[in-house]
LOVOGU-398002 format. One record per residue: residue number from 1; x, y, z of N, C-alpha, C in turn; residue in one letter. Coordinates in pm, whole numbers, padded with zeros to 5 digits. Layout:
BEGIN
PT, num, n_c1, n_c2, n_c3, ca_c1, ca_c2, ca_c3, c_c1, c_c2, c_c3, residuo
PT, NUM, X, Y, Z, X, Y, Z, X, Y, Z, A
...
end
This chain:
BEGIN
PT, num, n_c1, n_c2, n_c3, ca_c1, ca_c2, ca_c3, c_c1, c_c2, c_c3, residuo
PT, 1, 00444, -00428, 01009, 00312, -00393, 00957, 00320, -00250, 00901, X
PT, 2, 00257, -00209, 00762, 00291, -00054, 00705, 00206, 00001, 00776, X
PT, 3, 00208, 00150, 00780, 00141, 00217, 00840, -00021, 00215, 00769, X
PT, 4, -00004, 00148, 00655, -00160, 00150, 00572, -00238, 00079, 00672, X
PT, 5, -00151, -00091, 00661, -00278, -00159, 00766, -00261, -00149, 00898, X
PT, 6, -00211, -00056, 00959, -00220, -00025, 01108, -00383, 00109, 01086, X
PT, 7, -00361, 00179, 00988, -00483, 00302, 01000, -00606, 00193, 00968, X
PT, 8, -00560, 00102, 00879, -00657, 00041, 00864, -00752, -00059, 00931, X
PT, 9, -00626, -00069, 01068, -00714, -00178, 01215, -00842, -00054, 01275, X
PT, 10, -00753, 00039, 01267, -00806, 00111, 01454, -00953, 00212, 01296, X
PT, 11, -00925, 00177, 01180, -01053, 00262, 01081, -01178, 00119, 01119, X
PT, 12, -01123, 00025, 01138, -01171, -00117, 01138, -01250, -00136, 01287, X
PT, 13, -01202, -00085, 01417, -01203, -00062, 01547, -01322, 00029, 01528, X
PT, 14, -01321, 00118, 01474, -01430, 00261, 01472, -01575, 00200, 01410, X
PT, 15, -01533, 00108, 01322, -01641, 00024, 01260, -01735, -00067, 01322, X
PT, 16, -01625, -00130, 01367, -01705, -00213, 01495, -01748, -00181, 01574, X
PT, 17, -01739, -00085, 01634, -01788, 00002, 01751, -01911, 00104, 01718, X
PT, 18, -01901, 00146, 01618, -02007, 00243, 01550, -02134, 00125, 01542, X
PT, 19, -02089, -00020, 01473, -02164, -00118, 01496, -02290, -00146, 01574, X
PT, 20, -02184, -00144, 01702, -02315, -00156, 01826, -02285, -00315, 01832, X
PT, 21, -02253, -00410, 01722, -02273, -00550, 01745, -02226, -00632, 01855, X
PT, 22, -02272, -00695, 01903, -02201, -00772, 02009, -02092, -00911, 01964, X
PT, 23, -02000, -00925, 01917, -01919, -00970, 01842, -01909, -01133, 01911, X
PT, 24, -01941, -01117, 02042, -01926, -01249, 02127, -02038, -01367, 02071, X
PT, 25, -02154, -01249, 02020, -02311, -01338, 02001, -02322, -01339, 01867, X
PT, 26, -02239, -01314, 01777, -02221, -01276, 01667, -02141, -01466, 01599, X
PT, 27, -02213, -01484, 01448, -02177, -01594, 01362, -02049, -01530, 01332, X
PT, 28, -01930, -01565, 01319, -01805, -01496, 01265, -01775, -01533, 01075, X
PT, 29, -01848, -01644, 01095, -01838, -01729, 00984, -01916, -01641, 00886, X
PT, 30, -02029, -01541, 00893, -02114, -01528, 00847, -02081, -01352, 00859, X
PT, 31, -01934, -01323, 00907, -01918, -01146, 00894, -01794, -01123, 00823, X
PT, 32, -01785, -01109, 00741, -01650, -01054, 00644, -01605, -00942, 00630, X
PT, 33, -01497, -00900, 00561, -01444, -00759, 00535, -01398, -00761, 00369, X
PT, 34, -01465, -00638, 00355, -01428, -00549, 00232, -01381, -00425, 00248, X
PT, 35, -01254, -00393, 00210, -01153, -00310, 00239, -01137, -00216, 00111, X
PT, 36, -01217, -00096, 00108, -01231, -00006, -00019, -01083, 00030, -00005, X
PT, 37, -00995, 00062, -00121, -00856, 00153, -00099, -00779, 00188, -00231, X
PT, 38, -00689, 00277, -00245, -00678, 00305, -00373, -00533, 00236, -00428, X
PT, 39, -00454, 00212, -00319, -00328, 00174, -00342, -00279, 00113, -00156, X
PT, 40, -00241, -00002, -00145, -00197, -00058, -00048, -00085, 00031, 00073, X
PT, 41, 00009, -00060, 00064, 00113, -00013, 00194, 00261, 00047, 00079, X
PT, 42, 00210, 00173, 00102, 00311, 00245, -00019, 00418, 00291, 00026, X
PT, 43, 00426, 00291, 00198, 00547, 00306, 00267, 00641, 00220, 00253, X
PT, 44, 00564, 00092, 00237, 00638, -00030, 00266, 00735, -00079, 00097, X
PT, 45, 00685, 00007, -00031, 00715, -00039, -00126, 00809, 00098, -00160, X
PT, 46, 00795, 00192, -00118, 00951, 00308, -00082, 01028, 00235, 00013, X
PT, 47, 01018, 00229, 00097, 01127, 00124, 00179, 01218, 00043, 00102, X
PT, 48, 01150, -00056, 00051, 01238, -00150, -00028, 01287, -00108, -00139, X
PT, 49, 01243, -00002, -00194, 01296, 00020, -00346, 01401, 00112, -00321, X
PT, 50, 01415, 00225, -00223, 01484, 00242, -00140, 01626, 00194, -00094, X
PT, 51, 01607, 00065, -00036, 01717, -00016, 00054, 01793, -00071, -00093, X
PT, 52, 01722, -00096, -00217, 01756, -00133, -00331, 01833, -00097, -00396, X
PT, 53, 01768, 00076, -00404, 01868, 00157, -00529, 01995, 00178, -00431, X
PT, 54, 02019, 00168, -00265, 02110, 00200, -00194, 02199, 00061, -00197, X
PT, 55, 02183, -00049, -00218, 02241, -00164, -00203, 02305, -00266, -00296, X
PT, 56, 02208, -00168, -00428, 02247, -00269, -00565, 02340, -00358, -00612, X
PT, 57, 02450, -00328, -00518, 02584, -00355, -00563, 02609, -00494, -00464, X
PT, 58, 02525, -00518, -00362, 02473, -00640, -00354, 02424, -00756, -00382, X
PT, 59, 02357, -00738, -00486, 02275, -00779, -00566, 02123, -00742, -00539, X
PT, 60, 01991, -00848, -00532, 01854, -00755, -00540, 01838, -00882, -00419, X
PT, 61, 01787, -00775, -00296, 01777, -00825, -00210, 01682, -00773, -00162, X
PT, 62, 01521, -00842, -00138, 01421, -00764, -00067, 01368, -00834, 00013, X
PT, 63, 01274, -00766, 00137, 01272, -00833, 00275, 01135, -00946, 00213, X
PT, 64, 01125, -01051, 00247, 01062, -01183, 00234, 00908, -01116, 00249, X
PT, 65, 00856, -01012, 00341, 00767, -00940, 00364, 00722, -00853, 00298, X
PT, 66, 00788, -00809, 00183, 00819, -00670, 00106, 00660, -00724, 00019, X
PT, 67, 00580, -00797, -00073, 00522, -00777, -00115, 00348, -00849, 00001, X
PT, 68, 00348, -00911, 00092, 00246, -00933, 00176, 00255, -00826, 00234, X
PT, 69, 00360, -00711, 00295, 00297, -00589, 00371, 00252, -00494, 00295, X
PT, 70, 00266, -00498, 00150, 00221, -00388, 00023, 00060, -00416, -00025, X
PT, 71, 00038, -00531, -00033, -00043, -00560, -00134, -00176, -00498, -00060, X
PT, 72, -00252, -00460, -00106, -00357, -00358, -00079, -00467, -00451, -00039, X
PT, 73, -00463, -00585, -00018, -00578, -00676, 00041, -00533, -00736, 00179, X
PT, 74, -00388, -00682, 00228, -00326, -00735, 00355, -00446, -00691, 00455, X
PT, 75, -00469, -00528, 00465, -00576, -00482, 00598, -00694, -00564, 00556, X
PT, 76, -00775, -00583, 00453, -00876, -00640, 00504, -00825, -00837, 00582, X
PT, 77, -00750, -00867, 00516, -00680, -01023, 00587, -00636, -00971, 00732, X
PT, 78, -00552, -00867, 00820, -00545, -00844, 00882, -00653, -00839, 00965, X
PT, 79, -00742, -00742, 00928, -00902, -00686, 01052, -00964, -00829, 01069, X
PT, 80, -00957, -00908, 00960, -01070, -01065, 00959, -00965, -01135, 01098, X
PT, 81, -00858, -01162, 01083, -00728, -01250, 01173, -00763, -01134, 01305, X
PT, 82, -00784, -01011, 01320, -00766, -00955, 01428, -00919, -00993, 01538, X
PT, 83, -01020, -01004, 01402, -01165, -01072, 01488, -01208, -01136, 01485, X
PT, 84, -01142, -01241, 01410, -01181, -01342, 01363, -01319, -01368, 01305, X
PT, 85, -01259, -01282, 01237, -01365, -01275, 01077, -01397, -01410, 00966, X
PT, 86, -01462, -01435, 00946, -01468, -01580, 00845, -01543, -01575, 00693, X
PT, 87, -01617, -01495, 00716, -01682, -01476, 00606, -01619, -01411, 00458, X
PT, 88, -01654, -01350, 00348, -01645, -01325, 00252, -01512, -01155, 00296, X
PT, 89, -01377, -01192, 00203, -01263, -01091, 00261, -01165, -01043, 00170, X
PT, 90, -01217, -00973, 00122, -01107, -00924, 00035, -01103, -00727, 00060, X
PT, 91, -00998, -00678, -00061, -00992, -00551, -00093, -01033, -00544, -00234, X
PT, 92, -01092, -00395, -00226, -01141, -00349, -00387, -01052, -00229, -00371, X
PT, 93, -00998, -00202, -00508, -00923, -00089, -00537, -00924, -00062, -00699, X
PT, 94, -01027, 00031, -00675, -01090, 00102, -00800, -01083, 00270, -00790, X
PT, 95, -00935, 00335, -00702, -00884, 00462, -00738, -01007, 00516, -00663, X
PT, 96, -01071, 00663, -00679, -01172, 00719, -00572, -01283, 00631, -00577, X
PT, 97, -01342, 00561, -00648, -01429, 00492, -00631, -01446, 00357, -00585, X
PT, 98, -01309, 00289, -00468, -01274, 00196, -00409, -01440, 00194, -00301, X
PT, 99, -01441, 00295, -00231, -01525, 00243, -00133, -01689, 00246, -00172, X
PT, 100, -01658, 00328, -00249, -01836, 00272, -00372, -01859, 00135, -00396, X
PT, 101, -01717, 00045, -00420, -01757, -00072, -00483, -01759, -00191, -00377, X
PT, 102, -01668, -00074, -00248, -01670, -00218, -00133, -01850, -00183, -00091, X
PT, 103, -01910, -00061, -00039, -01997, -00049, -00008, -02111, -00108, -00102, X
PT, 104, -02103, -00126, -00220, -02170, -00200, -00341, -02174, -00392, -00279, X
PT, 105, -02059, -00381, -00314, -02020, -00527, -00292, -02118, -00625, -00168, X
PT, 106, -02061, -00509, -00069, -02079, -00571, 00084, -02251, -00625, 00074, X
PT, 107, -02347, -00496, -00017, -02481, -00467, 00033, -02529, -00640, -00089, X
PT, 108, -02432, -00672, -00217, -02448, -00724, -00307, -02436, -00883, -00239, X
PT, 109, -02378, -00901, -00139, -02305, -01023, -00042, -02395, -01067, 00024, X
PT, 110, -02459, -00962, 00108, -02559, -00934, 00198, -02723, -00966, 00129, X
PT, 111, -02735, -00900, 00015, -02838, -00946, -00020, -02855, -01072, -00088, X
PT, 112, -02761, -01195, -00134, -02723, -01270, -00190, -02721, -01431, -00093, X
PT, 113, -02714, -01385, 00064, -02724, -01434, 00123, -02577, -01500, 00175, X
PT, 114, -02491, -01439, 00128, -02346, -01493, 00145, -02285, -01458, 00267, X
PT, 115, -02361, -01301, 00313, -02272, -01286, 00456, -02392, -01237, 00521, X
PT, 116, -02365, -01191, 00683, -02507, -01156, 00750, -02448, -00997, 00764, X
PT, 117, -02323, -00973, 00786, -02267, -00834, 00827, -02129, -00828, 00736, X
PT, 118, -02104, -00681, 00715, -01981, -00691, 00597, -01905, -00533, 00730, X
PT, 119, -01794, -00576, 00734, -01761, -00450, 00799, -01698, -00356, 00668, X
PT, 120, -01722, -00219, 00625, -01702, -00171, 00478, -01618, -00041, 00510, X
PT, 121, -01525, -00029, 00513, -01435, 00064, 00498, -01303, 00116, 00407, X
PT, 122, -01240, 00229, 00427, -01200, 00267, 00308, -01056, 00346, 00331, X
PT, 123, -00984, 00367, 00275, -00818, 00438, 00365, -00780, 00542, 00264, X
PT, 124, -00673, 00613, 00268, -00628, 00737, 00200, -00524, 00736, 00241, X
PT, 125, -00477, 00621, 00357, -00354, 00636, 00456, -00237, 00583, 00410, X
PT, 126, -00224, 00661, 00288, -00113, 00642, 00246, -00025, 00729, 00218, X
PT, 127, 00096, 00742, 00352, 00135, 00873, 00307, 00303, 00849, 00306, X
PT, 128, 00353, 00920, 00202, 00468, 00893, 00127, 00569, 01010, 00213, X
PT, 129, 00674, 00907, 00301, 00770, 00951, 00345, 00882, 01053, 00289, X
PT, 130, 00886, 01067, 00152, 01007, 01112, 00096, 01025, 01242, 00102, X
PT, 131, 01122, 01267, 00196, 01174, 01416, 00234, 01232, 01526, 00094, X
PT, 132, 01168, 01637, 00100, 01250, 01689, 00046, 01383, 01670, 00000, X
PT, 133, 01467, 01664, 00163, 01601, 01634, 00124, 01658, 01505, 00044, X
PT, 134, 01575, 01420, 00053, 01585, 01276, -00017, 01583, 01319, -00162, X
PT, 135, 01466, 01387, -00151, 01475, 01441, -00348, 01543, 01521, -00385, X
PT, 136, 01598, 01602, -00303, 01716, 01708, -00353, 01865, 01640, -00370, X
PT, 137, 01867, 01539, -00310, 02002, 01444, -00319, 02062, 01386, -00400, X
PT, 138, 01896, 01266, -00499, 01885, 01255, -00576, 01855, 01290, -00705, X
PT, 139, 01787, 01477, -00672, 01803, 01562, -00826, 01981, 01607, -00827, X
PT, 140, 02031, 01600, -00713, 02160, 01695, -00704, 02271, 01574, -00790, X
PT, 141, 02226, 01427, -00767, 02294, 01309, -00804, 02282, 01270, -00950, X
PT, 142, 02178, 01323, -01039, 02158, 01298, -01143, 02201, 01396, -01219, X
PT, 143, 02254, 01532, -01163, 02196, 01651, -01238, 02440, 01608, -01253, X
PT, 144, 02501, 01607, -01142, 02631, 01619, -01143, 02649, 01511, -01201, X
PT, 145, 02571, 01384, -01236, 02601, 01258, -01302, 02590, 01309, -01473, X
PT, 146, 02488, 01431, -01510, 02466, 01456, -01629, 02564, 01567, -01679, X
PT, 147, 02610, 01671, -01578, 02736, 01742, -01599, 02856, 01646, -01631, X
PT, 148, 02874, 01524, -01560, 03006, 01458, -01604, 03032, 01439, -01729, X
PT, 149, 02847, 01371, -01755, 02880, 01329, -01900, 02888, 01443, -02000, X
PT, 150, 02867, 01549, -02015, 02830, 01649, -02091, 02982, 01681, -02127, X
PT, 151, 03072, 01707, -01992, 03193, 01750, -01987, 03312, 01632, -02060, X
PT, 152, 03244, 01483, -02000, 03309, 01370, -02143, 03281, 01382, -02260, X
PT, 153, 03175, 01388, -02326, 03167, 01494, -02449, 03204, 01612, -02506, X
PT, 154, 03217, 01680, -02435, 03287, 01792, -02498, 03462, 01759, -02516, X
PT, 155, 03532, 01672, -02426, 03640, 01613, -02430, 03684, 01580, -02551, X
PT, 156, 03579, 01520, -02528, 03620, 01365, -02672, 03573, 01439, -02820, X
PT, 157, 03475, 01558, -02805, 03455, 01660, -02918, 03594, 01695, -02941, X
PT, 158, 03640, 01810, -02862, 03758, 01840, -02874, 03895, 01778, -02895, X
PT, 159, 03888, 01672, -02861, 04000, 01599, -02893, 03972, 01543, -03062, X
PT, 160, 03834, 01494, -03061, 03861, 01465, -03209, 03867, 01593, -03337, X
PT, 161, 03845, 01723, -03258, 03838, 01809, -03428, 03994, 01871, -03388, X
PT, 162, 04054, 01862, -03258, 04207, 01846, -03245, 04318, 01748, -03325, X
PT, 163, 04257, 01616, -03346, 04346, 01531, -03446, 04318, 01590, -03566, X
end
């Protein structure tokens, strides 16, 4: 599970609880989730691209999971499976204005008669592992990959105003 939809249970936990609802006496069928966010599980899509550019020579091999733990509608499918949620469930991801449109949505559901409760929350929890040193490795890998070639050119310069 990426670390997106793990912030996104216990942001989900705070919801329910802020609630007050009693979830036992509660229609499940009739409470859904809308999951405001700007970009999914972005750990999970460095990971693989990652294990990729390191493995290539493998061929393209990515984990069977690699795009269900990314996709930015997994936490709200997650929080519904964790409470058994039934009602109306997706993610909106409309960049800063994600949780405008879930909070839009939810009140649009609600008044429509489609759900009785929308749990409406929103994440930022996306935070990108890549170390310094990771990027200095790979500027240090491109930069001696672009000296090689510079230095095969000047070779092959010299050799041809030499003939």
């Amino acid at each position: 599970m990426d670390r997106y939809t793990q912030l996104a249970l216990v942001s989900a936990a705070q919801a329910v609880k802020d609630s007050g609802m009693d979830l036992e006496k509660e229609d499940k069928n009739r409470i859904g989730v809308i999951f405001g966010v700007g970009i999914g599980g972005i750990r999970t899509f460095e990971d693989e691209v990652s294990y990729y550019a390191q493995n290539k020579e493998n061929g393209p091999k990515f984990n069977p999971f690699f795009i269900p733990k990314m996709i930015s509608d997994i936490a709200a499918g997650q929080i519904s499976i964790h409470y058994g949620f039934r009602g109306p469930n997706y993610a909106t991801t409309s960049a800063c204005a994600s949780s405008t449109n879930a909070l839009a949505d939810a009140f649009n559901l609600i008044r429509l008669g489609k759900a009785q409760h929308h749990r409406k929350r929103w994440s930022r929890g996306c935070h990108l592992r890549l170390r310094r040193g990771r990027l200095q490795r790979h500027a240090r890998a491109l930069h001696t990959q672009r000296r090689a070639c510079q230095r095969r050119r000047a070779r092959s310069a010299q050799a041809a105003t030499a003939s």
